[in-house]
Phi, psi and omega in degrees: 000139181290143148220170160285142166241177164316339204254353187128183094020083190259128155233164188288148182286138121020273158315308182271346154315300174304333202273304177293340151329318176264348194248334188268322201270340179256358151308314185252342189255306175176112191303009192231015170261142204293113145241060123296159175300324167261028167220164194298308181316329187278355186265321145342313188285315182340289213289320185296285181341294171317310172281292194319283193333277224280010147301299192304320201292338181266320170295358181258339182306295165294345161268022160228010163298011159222027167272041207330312172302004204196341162310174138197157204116222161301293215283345169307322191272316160331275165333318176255008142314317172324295189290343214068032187243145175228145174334061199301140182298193146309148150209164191275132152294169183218140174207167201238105189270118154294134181221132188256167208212126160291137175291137193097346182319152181206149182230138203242140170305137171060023181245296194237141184239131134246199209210165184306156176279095186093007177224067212301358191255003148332028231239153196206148153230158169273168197316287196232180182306146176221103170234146192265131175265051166169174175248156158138193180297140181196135173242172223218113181243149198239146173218134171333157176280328172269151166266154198121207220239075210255120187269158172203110140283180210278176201068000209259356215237067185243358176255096172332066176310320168223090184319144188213106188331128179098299183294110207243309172221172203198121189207136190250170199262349170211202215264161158302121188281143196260123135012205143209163157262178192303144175311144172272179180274350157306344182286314197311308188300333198276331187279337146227067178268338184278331185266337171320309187297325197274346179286108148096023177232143161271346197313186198269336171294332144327260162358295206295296174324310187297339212252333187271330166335319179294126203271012159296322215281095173328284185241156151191151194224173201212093180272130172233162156210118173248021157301148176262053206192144166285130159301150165324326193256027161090337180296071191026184159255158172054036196222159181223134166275134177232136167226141224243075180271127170228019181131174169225130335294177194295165163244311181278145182309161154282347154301329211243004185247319204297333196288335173330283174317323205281300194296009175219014185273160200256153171314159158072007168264103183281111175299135157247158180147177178261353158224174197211160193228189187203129177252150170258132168283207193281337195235352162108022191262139172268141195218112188269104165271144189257127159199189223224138147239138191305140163289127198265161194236110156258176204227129183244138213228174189183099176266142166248078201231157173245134187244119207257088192280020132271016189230035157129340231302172183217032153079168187313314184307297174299343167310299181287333164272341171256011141291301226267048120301354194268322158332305183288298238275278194255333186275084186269216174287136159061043142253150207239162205225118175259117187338287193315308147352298197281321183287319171319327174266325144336302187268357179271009164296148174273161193067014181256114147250341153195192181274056202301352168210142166292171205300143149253123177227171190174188202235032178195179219257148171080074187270147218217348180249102187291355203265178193297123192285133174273142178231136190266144182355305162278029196216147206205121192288156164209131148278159203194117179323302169343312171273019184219144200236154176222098156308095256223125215202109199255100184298175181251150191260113198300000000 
């Protein structure tokens, strides 16, 4: 019989199903009867067994509809309905196309598309209607046709999918910003665990929530000094830093992040930072908040790998796109961009069969140092197909 213990909700296996089946039918029936598994009763109870488990399995679903740690689904999106957290959607890459363009031309959203190079279902249109007002190269942003987490390197968005007069060529100069899919429930779970923490508080984790809560917002780190003295890193006395990733270029105003800030910093607490928006209280007073946005670090990366083309290999590019995935992943604010890191995921590529040099990396073209790049606190690394060169050392095949 299911009971609760300290640990949950125990319910029976399979087996003690089978076991008390067999132990109730010679009891009541007959002590010499055969419920092995390869005789017909036993194959019967199998089938009984089987349907009885997933009676337990919905009583364990539903004994865990209010179990934030252990919902999931439906009754997870329930549960953080409660609190006011919700399933956040899919959202589109976006990327920025030089397009050379006759002037008054005009390329319309979600009409005219173009598309990866060798990959016709790859397809971006633009942000909004774009018509060029004068000719020649101009750029121009394009967002996926899908929403998720829709890859483009850079150079790759060079095919005119649906022609259009005036519109002659198109190429974008760096990898695309990716996108997201719809939250999973683990995401569903850390978000509103951060806002649970950010309800009725100022704190620095509180902040960090509130602020991240916005789905343009990536990243955010929350710097305090509560000292009456300027801090090492430069920080007022009595002051707090929010620095602020919402993307390259930024997607949010400096308005719309100071209001961030404004609504959830506790009064009388000096907002600090190097660039500054203007917030409305409550009654319509204007307040210039001060915050940050991190500084990027780009990053040049030089792979050395032997390569095995019969088990797969799918070539540099995709090698290169799943580096530089690693954005979303290891690179955060103040994260340091680690050697070992790039060769792993090198080699957990199908076709890597090993490292004939370690990886060389640096913060300029031609990279020249293997050990791990430092990245400071305010500062945020990016990789870039562009930036990444991949050698290629073709074992031979026995």
């Amino acid at each position: 019989m299911a009971f609760v213990d300290a640990t949950g909700l125990q319910i029976k296996t399979i087996e003690e199903i089978l076991e008390e089946l067999s132990t109730q039918q010679k009891a009541e029936i007959d002590s010499t009867l055969n419920t092995a598994p390869d005789e017909p009763i036993g194959e019967l109870n199998g089938i009984f067994a089987a349907q009885c488990r997933e009676f337990w399995e919905v009583l364990q679903v539903a004994y865990n509809g209010f179990n934030p740690d252990a919902a999931e689904g439906f009754l997870l999106e329930k549960l953080s309905a409660l609190t006011g957290t919700l399933r956040e959607g899919a959202t589109k890459s976006t990327v920025e196309l030089t397009c050379d363009i006759d002037a008054a031309t005009t390329i319309i959203a979600g009409t005219h598309f173009a598309h990866v190079v060798g990959d016709p279902d790859n397809r971006w249109t633009p942000v909004a209607d774009y018509t060029a007002a004068g000719g020649g190269a101009q750029p121009v942003d394009f967002e996926a046709e899908f929403a998720g987490a829709v890859i483009a390197n850079a150079a790759t968005i060079t095919v005119i999918a649906t022609p259009v007069t005036g519109w002659n060529t198109c190429t974008n100069a760096a990898d695309a910003t990716i996108g997201k899919e719809i939250d999973n429930d683990a995401e569903l779970r850390q978000r509103r665990e951060e806002e649970l923490r950010a309800t009725g508080s100022a704190t620095l984790d509180a902040i960090r929530a509130d602020v991240l809560a916005d789905e343009d917002v990536l990243q955010v780190s929350v710097f305090e000094n509560t000292s009456d003295i300027v801090d090492a890193s430069g920080l007022p006395p009595k002051s707090i830093e929010v620095v602020v990733y919402d993307g390259n270029p930024p997607v949010l105003s400096n308005s719309e992040i100071a209001q961030l800030i404004f609504d959830t910093k506790a009064a009388g607490i000096r907002a600090f930072g190097l660039e500054s928006g203007v917030a409305t209280d409550s009654v319509g007073a204007f307040h210039t908040i001060h915050f940050s946005r991190p500084t990027e670090r780009q990053v040049w990366i030089e792979l050395f790998i032997s390569i095995d083309i019969s088990t797969g290999y799918a070539g540099a590019a995709a090698l290169k796109a799943s580096l530089v995935e690693l954005n979303t992943s290891d690179l955060l604010q103040g994260r340091d961009v680690i050697a070992a890191r790039l060769g792993e995921v090198a080699m957990s590529y199908d076709g890597v069969f090993d490292l004939y040099s370690p990886p060389q990396l640096g913060f300029a073209a031609f990279p020249v140092t293997i050990v791990n790049l430092s990245i400071g606190p305010r500062e945020i690394a990016r990789l870039d197909t562009g930036r990444i060169v991949i050698n290629e050392q073709v074992i031979p095949i026995p």
